[in-house]
C-alpha positions as CSV (number, residue, x, y, z in Angstrom):
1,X,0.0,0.0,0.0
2,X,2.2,3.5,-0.6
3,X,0.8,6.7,1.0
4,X,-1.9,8.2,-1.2
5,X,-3.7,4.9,-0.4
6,X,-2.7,4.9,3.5
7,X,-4.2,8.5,3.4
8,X,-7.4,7.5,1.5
9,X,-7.7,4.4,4.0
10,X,-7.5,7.1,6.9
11,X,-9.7,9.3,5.4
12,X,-12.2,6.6,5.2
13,X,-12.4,6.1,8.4
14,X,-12.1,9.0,10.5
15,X,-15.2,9.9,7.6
16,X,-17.5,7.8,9.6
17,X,-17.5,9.6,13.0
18,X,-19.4,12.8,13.0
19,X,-16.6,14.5,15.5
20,X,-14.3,13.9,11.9
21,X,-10.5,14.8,12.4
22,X,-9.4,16.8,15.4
23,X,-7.9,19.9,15.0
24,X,-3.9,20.2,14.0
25,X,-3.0,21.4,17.9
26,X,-5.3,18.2,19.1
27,X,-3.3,16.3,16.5
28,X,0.0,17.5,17.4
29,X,-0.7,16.7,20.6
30,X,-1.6,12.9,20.2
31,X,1.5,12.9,18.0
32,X,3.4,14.4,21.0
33,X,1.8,11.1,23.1
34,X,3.2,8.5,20.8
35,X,6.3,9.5,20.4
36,X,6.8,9.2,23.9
37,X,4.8,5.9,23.9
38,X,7.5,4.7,20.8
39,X,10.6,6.2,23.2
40,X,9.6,4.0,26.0
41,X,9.2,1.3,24.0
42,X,12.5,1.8,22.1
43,X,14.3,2.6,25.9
44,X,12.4,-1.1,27.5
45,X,13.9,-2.7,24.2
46,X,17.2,-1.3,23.8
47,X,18.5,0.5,26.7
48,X,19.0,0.4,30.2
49,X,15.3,0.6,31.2
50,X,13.9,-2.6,31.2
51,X,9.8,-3.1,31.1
52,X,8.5,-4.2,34.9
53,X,6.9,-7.3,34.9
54,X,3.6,-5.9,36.0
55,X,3.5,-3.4,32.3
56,X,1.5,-4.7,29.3
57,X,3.0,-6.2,26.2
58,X,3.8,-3.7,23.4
59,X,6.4,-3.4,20.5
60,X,8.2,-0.9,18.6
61,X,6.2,-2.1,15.8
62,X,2.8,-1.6,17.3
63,X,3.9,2.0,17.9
64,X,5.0,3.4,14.5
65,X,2.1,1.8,13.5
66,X,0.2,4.3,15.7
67,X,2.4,7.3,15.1
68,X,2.1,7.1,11.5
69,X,-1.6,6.5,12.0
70,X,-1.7,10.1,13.5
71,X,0.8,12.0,11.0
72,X,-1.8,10.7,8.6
73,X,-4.9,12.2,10.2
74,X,-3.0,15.6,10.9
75,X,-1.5,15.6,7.5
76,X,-5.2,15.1,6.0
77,X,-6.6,17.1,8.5
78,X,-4.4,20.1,6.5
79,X,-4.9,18.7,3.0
80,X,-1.3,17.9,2.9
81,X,0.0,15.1,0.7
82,X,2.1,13.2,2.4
83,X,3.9,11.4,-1.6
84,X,5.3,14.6,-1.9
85,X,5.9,15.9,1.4
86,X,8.2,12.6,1.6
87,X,9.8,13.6,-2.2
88,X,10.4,17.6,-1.5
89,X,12.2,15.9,2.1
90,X,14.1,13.5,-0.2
91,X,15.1,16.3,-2.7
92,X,16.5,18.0,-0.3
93,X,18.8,15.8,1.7
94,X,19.9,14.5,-1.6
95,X,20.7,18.0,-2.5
96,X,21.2,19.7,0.7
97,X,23.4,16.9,2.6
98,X,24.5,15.2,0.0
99,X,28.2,15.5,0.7
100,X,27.2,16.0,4.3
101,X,27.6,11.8,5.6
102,X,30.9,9.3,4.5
103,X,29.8,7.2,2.1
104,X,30.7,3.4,1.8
């Protein structure tokens, strides 16, 4: 599935609540949340915090599943498209940085 389809799949659903997408701050916010949510996960999986035994089962996986799920609504929710959001970004760190990293 590439993104116009992942952004037509989102559309489709939030389109079936009458509340529709919350606003970009309401967005950010959420965004904000799992991030953190992704951090932890990435800190119980890789770093020196380990998960107590008493805290649910989650992945990494699970999580940029549900922060890409919100860069989608917010990126709707301002008509942006994220195809070429992600080619102007590309464009410019092959232009911008492209000297910038040692290369193998």
């Amino acid at each position: 599935m590439d993104m116009k389809e992942m952004q037509k799949e989102v559309d489709t659903y939030i389109s079936q609540f009458k509340a529709g997408y919350f606003s970009p701050l309401a967005n950010l916010a959420r965004l904000t949340e799992e991030v953190g949510e992704l951090a932890r996960e990435i800190n119980h999986s890789h770093g020196e915090k380990k998960k107590k035994s008493t805290e649910e089962e989650n992945t990494i996986e699970a999580e940029l599943g549900d922060n890409l799920f919100v860069l989608i609504c917010l990126a709707n929710s301002l008509n942006i498209d994220l195809n070429k959001s992600f080619e102007d970004t590309m464009h410019k760190f092959n232009v911008r940085d492209k000297d910038r990293f040692e290369r193998k």
